[in-house]
C-alpha positions as MATLAB code, in Angstrom:
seq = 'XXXXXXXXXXXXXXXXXXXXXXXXXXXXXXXXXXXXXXXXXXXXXXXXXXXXXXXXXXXXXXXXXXXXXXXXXXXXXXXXXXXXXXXXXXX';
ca = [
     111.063   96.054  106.291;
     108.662   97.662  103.868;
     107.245   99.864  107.533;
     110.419  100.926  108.035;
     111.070  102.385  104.170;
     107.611  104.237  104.174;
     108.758  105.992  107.479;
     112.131  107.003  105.719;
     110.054  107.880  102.481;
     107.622  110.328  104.111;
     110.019  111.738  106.993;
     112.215  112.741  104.047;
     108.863  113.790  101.359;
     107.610  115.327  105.141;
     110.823  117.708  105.056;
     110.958  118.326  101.579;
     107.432  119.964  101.739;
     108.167  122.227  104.694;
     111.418  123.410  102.845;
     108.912  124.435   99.678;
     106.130  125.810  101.645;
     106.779  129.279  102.358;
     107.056  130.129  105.801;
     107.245  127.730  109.211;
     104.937  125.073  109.608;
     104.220  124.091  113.372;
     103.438  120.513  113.166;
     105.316  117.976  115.318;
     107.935  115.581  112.962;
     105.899  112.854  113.709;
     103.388  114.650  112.148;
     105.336  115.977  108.944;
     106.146  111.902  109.019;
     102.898  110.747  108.349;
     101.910  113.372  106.152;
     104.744  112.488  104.190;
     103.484  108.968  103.817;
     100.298  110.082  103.147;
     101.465  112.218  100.053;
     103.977  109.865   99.117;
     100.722  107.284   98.584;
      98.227  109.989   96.828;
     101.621  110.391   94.361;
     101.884  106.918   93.791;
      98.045  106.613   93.056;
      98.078  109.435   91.046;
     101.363  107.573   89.062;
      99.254  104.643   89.102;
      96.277  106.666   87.534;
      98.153  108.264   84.913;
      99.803  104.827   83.683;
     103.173  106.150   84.869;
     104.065  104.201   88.244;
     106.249  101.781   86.888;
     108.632  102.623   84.556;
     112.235  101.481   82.523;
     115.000  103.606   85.290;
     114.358  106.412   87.861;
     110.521  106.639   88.001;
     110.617  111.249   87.904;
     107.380  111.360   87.327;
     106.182  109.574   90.196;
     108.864  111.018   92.040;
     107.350  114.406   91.236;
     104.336  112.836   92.069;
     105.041  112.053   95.653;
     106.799  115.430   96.447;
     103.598  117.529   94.951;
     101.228  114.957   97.333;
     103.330  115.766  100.340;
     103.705  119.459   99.530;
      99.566  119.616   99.193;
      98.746  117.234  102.420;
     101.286  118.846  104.633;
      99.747  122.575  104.062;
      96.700  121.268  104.609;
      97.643  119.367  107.754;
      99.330  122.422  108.924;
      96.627  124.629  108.675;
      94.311  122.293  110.370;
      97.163  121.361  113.198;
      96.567  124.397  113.657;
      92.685  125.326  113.523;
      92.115  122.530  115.733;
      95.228  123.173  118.439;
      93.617  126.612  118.506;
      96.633  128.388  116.723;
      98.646  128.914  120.388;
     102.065  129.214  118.617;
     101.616  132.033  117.003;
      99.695  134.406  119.654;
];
């Protein structure tokens, strides 16, 4: 069950980042999905790191956390989705 909450976690982190990045990503959801899971972790090392992944309540900081990994790894996923796909979209 713990496979199927990370999916959740980083399609919605995955989505949150494209709504703050300015302007349209062209990655694939799939894609925004595993980014998101991949930020979600670097936010919850980071958490880990600072001494603030497990707190008393609703953990904000590592919820901040997780949102500012996603936001970072799906810009630079986009960007590389789209050096290495040759940048098609756009032209």
């Amino acid at each position: 069950m713990n496979w199927l909450w990370a999916i959740v976690v980083g399609l919605v982190l995955g989505l949150i980042a494209k709504a703050i990045i300015p302007g349209k990503q062209r990655i694939p959801l799939w894609l925004t999905t595993v980014f998101g899971i991949l930020g979600a972790m670097i936010g919850n090392a980071l958490a880990g790191w600072l001494g603030v992944a497990d707190t008393k309540g609703f953990d904000w900081t590592r919820h901040v956390l997780q949102v500012l990994g996603a936001v970072l790894v799906v810009f630079v996923g986009d960007r590389l989705w789209n050096a290495i796909r040759g940048d098609r979209q756009r032209a």
